[in-house]
N, C-alpha and C positions, 0 to 999 in steps of 0.2 A: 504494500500500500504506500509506503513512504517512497518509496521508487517511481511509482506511478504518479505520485502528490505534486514529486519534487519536478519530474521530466516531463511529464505532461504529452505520454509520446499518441501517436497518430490514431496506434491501434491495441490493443491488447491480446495476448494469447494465452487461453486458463485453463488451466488443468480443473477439474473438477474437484479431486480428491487430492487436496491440500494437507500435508501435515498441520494440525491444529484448528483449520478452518476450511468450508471447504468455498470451492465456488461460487458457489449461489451465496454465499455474504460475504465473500467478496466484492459480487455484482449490484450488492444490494446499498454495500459503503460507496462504493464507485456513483451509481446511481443518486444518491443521499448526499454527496460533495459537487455543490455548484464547479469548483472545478476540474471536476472528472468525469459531471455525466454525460458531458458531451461525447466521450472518448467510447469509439464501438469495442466490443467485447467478442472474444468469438469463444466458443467454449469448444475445450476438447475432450475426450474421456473416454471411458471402457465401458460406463453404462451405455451400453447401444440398444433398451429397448424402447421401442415405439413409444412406452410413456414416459422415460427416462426425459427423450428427443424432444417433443412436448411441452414437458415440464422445464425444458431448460429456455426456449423457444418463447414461451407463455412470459418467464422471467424478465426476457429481456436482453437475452442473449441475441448477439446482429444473427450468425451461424449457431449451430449445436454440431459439428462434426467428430464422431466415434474413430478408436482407433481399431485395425492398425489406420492410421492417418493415409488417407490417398491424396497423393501430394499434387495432383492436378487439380482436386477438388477444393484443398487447402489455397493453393495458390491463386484457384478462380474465385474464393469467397474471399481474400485477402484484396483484391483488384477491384473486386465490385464493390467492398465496404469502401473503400478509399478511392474510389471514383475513377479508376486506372483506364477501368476497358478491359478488355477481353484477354486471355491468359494462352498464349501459345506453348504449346511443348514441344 
């Protein structure tokens, strides 16, 4: 959180299952800091089921993508959060 406070960066990449805390209050401090709720969020994680996806989605999450990570799909939801355009491989 203090990393994110302090840098202020474009985009965030979250693991869901955080030692000590997990994602979702993460996203939920992030949300709750005028100067961080701007900043998208993409969640990533092993919970891959359909309500897991949802629930993260429903959140407030920009993406919800599961691992293993598919890196096409990672890099096209990174591009579109951040207004890039279209992701070539």
């Amino acid at each position: 959180m203090q990393l994110i406070e302090a840098n202020k960066p474009d985009l965030v990449l979250l693991d869901i299952n955080l030692p000590g805390i997990n994602g979702f209050e993460v996203l939920q401090r992030l949300q709750a800091n005028p100067d961080t709720n701007n900043i998208p969020v993409i969640a990533i994680s092993a919970n891959a089921r359909e309500s897991d996806i949802e629930k993260g989605i429903n959140a407030g999450f920009s993406y919800y993508l599961t691992k293993p990570i598919n890196v096409n799909l990672l890099m096209t939801s990174i591009n579109e959060v951040l207004g890039i355009g279209k992701y070539r491989a």
